[in-house]
N, C-alpha and C positions, 0 to 999 in steps of 0.2 A: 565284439569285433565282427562274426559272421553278420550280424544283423546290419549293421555299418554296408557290408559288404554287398546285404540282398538289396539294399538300398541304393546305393551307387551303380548296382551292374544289372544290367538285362538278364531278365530270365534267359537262360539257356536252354537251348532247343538242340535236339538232333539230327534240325532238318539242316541238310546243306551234306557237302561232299567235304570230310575232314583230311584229308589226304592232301587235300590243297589251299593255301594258302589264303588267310581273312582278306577280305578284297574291301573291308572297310573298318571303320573303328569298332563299331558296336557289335561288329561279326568277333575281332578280338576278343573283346569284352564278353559277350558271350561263351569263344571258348575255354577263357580265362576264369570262369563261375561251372562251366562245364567238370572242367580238369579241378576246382576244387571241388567238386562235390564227390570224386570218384576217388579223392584221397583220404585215407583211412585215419582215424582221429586220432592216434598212436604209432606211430614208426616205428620199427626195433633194425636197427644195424643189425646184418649177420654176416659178420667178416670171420676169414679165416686167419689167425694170425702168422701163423707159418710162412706164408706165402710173401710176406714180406720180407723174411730174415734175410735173404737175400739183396735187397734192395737199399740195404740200409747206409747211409754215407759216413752217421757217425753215431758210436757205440755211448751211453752216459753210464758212467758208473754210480754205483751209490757210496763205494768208497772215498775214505776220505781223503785221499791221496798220497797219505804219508807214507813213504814206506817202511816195513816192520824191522824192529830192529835185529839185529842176529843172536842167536841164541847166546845170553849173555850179558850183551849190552846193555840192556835197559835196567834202570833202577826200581825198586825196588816200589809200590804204590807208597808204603810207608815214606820211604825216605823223601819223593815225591811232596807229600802231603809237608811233609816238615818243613823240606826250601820253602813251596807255596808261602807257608805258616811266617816264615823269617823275613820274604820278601814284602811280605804286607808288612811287618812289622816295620822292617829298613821303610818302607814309602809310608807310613804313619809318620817317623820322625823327618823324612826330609819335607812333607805338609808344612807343620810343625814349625821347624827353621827356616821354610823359602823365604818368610818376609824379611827376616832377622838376615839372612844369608844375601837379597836380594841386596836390603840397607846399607849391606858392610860390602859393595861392593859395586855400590853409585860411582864411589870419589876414585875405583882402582878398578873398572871394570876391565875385565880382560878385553884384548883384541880379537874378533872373532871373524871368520870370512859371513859374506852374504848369506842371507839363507839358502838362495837357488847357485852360490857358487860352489859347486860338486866337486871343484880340482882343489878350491882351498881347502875343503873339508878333507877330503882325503889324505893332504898331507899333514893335515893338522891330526887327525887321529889315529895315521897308518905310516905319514914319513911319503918322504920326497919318492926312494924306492919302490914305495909300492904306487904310487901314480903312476911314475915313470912305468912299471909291468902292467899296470891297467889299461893307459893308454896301447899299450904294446899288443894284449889279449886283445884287444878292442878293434883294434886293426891300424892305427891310428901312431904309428912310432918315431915320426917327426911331426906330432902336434905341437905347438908351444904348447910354454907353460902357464898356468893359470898366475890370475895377479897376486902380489905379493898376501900373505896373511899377517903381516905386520908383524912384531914382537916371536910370534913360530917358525917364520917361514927361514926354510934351510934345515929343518930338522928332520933328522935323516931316517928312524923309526917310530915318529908320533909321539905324540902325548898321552900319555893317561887320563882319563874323564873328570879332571877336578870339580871338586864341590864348587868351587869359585864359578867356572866355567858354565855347568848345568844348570845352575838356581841362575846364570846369567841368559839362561836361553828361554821364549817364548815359547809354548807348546805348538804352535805354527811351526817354528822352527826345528824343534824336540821332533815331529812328527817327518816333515822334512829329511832330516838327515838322517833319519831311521830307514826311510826309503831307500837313502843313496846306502847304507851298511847292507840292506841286505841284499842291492844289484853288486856291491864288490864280492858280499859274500860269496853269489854266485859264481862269481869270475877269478878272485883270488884267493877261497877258501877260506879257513878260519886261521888269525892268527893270534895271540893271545890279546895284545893293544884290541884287537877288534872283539872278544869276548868281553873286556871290560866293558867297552864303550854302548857293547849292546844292552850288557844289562843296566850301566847308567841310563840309557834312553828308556829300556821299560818302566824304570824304574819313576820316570818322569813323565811317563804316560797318563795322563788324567782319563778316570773313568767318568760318567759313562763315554763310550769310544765311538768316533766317528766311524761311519760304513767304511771309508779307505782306508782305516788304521784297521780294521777287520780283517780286510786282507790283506793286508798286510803283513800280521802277525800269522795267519794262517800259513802264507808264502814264504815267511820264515823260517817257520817248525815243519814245512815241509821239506825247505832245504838242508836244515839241520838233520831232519833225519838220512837225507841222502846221502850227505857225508858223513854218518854215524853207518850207513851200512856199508859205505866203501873202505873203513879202517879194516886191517889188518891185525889187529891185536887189540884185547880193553884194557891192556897197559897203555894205547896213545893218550899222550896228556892231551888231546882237544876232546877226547871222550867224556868228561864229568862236564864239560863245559855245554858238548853239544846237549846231551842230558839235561841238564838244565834250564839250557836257554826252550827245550822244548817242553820241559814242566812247566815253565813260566808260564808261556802260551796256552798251552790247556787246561792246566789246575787253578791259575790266577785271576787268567782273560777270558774263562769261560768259554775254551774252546774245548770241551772235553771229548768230543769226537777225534781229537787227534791224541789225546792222551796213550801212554805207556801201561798196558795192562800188568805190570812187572813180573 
């Protein structure tokens, strides 16, 4: 490359007044072969870092965000290790029968809302009442209502995740409404209907996992933990539930930086 360079550029000279500006091209050129020759074949930064801490607009942590659970709460790595163990097993056998499950459920399939429709989904797995407090958290308390779900709609606490139902949904769809559980999560906490439904969706989660379904489940098991540190007692029944839903995610999905050191 230097050689390129003594080729293409005029020798440079010291004659002339550097203080003032090249008054033609090959003067440029000149002090452009000048200035590299006086640059040293190695550079070394010598910053001070200190001088920046001050300056800084935003902090990265290397944590993983979850936060830890209270002395108590967390189960145990064992027991841990074991859901893991059960839950691979449960998603071995639904493999197994989605075709069989799929077949027997051509002629009777259930009615299900769109995939992108959020308000059928929510009453279908949480109940009229809790759309209704969603839209309300949301800011939103004279929004209509979403269009009907057909055969569900009016039911006042949800459905439970039937086999019918899950082996009748796309993994497009599976991934979908996992999205929308865990933005109510957010906003109306854990209820039991929503515990089931979540672990039917993991449980219909095909590996390997697309990059949004990553974090997905990271955004989950981080929320879980933060309603596992806002309980008051480890008598709350959503405690074994948030426990798990967050083993799943680290011990199952491979998120094991978020795992429970028990």
């Amino acid at each position: 490359m230097e050689n390129l360079m003594v080729q293409l550029l005029p020798v440079a000279s010291e004659d002339g007044d550097l203080s003032k500006p090249p008054s033609s091209a090959e003067e440029y050129l000149r002090r452009v072969r000048l200035e590299a020759q006086a640059c040293p074949d190695i550079a070394v930064a010598n910053t001070k870092p200190d001088i920046f801490k001050n300056k800084q607009t935003r902090v990265i942590s290397s944590s993983s965000g979850c936060i830890p659970a209270p002395k108590g709460f967390s189960p145990s790595v064992h027991w841990q290790l074991k859901e893991a163990s059960n839950f691979a097993i449960l998603r071995q056998k639904i493999n197994q029968q989605r075709e069989k499950l799929i077949n027997n459920v051509k002629e009777n399939q259930p009615t299900l809302p769109n995939p992108d429709n959020e308000g059928g989904w929510c009453k279908l797995c949480l109940g009229e009442e809790a759309h209704q407090l969603l839209n309300v958290k949301r800011g939103i308390p004279n929004a209509s209502m979403d269009a009907s779900i057909g055969s569900t709609s009016g039911v006042r606490y949800g459905i439970p995740p039937l086999l019918s139902m899950v082996a009748a949904m796309k993994q497009s769809t599976v991934t979908q409404v996992l999205d929308f559980q865990i933005g109510w999560l957010q906003t109306l906490g854990l209820s039991p209907n929503q515990g089931q439904w979540l672990y039917a969706l993991l449980a219909c989660l095909q590996k390997p996992l697309e990059p949004n379904a990553h974090s997905m489940l990271r955004t989950l098991a981080r929320q879980c933990a933060a309603l596992r540190a806002s309980l008051d007692s480890i008598d709350d029944d959503r405690l074994p539930a948030l426990n798990l839903l967050i083993t799943l995610v680290a011990r199952y999905f491979d998120q094991s930086d978020l795992a429970d050191n028990g």
